[in-house]
VOGU-3710 file (C-alpha; in Angstrom, 3 decimals, decimal comma):
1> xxxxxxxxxx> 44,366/99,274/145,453  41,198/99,495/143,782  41,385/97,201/140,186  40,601/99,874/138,315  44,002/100,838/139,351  45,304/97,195/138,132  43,642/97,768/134,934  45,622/101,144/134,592  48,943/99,736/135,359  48,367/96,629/132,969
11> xxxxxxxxxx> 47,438/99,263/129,816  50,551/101,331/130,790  52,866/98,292/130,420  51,069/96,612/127,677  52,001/100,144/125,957  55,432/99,839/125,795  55,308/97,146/123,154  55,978/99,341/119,810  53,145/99,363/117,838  52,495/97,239/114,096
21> xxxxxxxxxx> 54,076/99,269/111,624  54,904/98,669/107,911  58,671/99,973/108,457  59,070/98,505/111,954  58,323/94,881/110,415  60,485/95,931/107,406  57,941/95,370/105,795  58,007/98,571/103,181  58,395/97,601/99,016  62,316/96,998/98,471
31> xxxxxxxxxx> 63,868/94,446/95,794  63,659/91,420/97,413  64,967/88,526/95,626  64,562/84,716/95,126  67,459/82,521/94,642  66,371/80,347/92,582  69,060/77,108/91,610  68,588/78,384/87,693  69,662/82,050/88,590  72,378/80,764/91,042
41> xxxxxxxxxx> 73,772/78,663/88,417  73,624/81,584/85,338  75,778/83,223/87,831  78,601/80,980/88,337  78,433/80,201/84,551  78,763/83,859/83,767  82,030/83,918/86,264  83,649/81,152/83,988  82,637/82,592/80,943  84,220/86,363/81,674
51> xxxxxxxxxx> 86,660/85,543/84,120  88,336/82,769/81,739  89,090/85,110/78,648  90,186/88,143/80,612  92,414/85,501/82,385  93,798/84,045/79,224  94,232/87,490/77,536  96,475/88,716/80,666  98,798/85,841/80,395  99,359/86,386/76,583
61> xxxxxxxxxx> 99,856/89,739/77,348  102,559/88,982/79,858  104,218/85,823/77,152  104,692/89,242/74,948  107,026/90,809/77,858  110,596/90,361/77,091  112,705/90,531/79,829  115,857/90,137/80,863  117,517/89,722/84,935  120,653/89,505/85,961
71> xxxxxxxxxx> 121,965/89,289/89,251  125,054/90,512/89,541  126,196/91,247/93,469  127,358/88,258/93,961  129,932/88,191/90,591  130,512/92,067/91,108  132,741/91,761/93,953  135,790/89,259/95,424  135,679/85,842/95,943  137,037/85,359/99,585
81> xxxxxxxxxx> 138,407/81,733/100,594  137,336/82,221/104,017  134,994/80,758/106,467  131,600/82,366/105,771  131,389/85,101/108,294  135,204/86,405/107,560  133,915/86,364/104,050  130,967/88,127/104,993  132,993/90,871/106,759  135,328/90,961/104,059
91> xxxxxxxxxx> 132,468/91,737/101,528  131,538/94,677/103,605  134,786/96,080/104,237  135,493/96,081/100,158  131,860/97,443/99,592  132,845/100,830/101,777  136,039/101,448/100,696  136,042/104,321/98,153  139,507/103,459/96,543  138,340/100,091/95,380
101> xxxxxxxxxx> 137,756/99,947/92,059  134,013/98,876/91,782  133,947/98,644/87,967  132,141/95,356/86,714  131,181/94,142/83,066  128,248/91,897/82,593  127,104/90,258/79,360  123,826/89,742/77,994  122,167/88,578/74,969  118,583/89,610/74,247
111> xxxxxxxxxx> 116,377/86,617/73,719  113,528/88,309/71,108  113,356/91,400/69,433  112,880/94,087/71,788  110,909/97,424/70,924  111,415/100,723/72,210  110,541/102,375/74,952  112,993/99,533/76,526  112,257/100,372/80,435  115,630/99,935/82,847
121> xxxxxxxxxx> 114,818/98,767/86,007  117,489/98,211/89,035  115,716/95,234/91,785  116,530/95,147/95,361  115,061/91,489/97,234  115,649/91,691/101,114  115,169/95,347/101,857  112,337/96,135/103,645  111,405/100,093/102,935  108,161/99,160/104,448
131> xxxxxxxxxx> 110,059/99,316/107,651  107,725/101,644/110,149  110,740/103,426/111,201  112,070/103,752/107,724  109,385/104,507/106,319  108,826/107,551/108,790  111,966/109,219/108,587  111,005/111,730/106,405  110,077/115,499/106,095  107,557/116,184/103,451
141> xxxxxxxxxx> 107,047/119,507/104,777  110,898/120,367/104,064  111,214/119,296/100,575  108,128/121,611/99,525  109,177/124,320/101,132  112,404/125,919/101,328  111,747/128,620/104,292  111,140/124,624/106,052  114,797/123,613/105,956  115,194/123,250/109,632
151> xxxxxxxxxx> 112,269/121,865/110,307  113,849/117,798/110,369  111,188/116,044/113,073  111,173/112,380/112,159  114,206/112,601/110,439  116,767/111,379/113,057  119,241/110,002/112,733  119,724/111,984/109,534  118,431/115,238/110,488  121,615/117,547/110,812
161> xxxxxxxxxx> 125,030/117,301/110,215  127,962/117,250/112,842  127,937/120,885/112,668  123,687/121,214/113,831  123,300/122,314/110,479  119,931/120,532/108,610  120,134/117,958/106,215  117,598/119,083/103,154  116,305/116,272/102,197  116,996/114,999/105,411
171> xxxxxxxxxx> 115,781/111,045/106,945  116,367/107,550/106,056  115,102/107,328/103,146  116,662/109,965/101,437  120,331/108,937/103,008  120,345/105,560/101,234  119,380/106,329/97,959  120,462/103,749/95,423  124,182/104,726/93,698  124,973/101,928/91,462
181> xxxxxxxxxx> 125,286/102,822/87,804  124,665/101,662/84,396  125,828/102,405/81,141  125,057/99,605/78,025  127,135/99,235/74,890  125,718/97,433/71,614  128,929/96,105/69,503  131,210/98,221/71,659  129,201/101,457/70,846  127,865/103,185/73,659
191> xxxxxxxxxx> 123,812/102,503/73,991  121,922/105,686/75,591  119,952/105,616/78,673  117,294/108,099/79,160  117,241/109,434/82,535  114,321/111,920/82,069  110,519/112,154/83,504  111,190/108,607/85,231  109,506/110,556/88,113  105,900/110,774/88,930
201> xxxxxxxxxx> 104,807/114,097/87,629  102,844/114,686/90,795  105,915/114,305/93,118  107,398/116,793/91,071  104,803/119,548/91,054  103,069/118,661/94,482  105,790/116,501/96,689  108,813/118,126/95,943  109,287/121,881/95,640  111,261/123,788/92,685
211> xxxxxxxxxx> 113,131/126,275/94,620  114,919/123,771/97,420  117,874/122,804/96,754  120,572/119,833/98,662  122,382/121,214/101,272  124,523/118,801/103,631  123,673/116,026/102,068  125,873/112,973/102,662  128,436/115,188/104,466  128,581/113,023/107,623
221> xxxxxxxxxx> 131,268/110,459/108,721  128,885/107,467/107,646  127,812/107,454/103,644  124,920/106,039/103,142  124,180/106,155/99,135  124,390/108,160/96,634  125,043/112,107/96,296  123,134/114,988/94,944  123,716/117,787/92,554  123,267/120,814/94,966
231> xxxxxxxxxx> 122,640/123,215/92,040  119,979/121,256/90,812  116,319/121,418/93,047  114,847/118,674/94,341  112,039/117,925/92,009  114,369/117,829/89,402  116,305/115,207/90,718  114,180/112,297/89,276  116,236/109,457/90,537  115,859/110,981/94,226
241> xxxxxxxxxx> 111,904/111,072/93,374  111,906/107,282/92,098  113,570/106,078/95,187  111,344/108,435/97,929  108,532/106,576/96,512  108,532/103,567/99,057  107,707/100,213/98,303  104,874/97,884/99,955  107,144/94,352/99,628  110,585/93,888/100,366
251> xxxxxxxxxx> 111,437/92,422/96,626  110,788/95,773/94,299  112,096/97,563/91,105  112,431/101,002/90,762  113,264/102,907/87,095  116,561/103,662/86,339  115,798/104,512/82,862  114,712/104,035/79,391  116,568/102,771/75,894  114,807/104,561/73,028
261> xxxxxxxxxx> 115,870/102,324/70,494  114,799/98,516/69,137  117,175/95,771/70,257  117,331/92,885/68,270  117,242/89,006/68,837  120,696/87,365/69,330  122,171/90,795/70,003  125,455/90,915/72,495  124,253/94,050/75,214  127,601/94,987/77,687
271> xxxxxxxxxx> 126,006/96,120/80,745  129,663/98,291/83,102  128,089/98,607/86,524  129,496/100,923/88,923  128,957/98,065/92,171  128,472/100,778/94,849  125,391/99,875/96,785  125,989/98,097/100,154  123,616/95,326/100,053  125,809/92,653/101,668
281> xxxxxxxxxx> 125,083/94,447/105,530  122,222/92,560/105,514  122,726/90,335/102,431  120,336/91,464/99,793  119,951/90,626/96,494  120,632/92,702/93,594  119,204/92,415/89,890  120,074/94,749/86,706  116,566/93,960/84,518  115,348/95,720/81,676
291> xxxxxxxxxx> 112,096/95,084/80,026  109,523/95,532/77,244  105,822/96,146/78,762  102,409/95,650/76,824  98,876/96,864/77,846  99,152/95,429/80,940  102,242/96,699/81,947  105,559/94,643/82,552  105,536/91,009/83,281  103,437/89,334/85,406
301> xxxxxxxxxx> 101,474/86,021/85,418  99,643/86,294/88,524  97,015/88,335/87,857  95,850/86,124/84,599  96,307/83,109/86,910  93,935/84,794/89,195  91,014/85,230/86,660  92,060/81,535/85,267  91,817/80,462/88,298  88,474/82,097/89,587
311> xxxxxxxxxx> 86,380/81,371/86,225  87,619/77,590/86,300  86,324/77,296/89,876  82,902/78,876/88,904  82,493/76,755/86,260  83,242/73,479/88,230  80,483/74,949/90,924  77,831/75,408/88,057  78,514/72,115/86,437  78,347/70,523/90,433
321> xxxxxxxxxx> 75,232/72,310/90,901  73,419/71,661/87,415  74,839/67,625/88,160  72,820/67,403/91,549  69,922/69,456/90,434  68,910/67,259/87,637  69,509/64,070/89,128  67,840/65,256/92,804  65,866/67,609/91,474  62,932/69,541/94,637
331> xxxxxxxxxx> 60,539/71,556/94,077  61,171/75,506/94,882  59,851/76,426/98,585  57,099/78,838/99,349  58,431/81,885/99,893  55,139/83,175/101,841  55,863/81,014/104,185  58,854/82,916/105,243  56,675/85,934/106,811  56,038/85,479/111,382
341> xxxxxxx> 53,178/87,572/110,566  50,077/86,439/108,230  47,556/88,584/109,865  49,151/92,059/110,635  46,540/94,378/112,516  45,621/96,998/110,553  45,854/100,610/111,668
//
């Protein structure tokens, strides 16, 4: 091999190494900046600063929210002197009996002055709808559309009744829809509940279809919760549309309804419950609330404790950082020191 040859070969593999470029060494203008300990620490101070207030303002927002819970499942129904799983099964036996009379009277007395809209809430703690398979068992197609009645995939076990005729709304979710009621009395006189537009306007235009109606609903051996109008179409049904609407956590409230009138402080409320939902299967909780809500909706602290939280820790960092830089204070690096490259070829 003659070293001309050589000298061939050597070019050909020296070649393959890409060639100096601007964009290849990232090297092209772009916003390139330098932390400097001043701009670090305007940062966290400008965390505290926001994040503090907005904090602050969310909790006084949520002070304002009067509530009021009550649990009532466990006062609603029989006390059995039993040993605790007799008494268990006991509970559930009373719970599915329909000739038991499920009437209960609970008392409350409103804390603070309480301005309309009054929002009624009914919370379930223990039941999962996040379930996979619960949460699945569902049609969406069929409640849009009525020429989809039959079509029930996903909705076993509650897709047709003992007859093969389809269940509309059919699945899970729809079979144990929540069935106990409320109705309030102020000084023995009967306090409305509003029932309407508790529903998500877009379930009832988009989810839920105007011209499908119930049809073999609840008509199996095994009831699950409450039953529907079949005269009345499905997106009209708000309390059906409430309850499709699943919940992420297994603690949750769901509207019931809203009192369009003030309640005062020191005022006796009469809550008669119809106790109707089987919760004591798998021993859930149940709560009758109703609540005032302010800009930030109804009451919770843990969003303001969030902010509270966040701005106090960026304050501590910035007072941490300011502490060390003034009594170790360095000089700020070079930054051209940071380039591989101080002589790039030109092209």
């Amino acid at each position: 091999m003659s070293s001309g040859d050589g000298a061939s070969q050597s070019s050909s593999k020296k070649s393959k190494k890409p060639t100096y470029s601007r964009f290849t060494q990232q090297e092209l203008p772009a916003f390139k900046p330098i932390l400097t300990p001043g701009l670090i620490m305007a940062a966290f101070v400008f965390l505290g600063i926001t994040f503090i207030p907005i904090g602050l303002s969310h909790l006084s927002a949520s002070d304002n929210v009067v509530q009021l819970v009550d649990r009532y499942d466990e006062d609603c129904i029989p006390t059995y002197n039993s040993n605790p799983e007799e008494a268990h099964n006991k509970r559930i036996q009373y719970i599915r009996d329909a000739s038991t009379n499920k009437t209960c009277v609970r008392t409350l007395i409103v804390p603070k002055k309480m301005r309309h809209p009054i929002f009624v809430y009914y919370q379930l703690d223990d039941f999962y709808q996040n379930h996979r398979r619960y949460v699945k068992s569902r049609n969406d197609e069929q409640y849009r559309n009525p020429s989809a009645e039959r079509k029930t995939a996903n909705c076993e076990p509650e897709a047709v009744n003992d007859d093969h005729e389809p269940i509309v709304p059919c699945g899970l979710i729809a079979w144990s829809l929540f069935n106990d009621t409320y109705s309030l009395l102020r000084n023995d006189v009967p306090l409305p509940i509003n029932k309407k537009d508790i529903a998500w306007q877009s379930d009832k235009t988009h989810k839920f279809g105007s011209n499908v109606y119930p049809k073999n609903f609840q008509s199996r051996s095994l009831i699950g919760g409450a039953t529907l109008n079949e005269s009345i179409p499905l997106n009209q049904q708000d309390d059906l549309l409430v309850w499709m609407r699943t919940a992420a956590l297994p603690s949750f409230r769901k509207l019931y309804g809203r009192i369009e009138t003030d309640l005062e402080a020191n005022e006796v409320i009469k809550v008669v419950i119809q106790n109707n939902y089987n919760t004591y299967t798998f021993n859930g909780k149940k709560k009758f609330v109703i609540s005032t809500t302010t800009w930030i909706g109804g009451k919770n602290d843990f969003l303001g404790k969030v902010y509270i939280t966040v701005g106090g820790a960026s304050l501590f960092i910035a007072i941490a950082f300011i502490s060390v830089y003034l009594v170790m204070p360095r000089p700020l690096g070079d930054p051209s020191y940071l380039s591989w490259n101080k002589n790039p070829p030109s092209n």
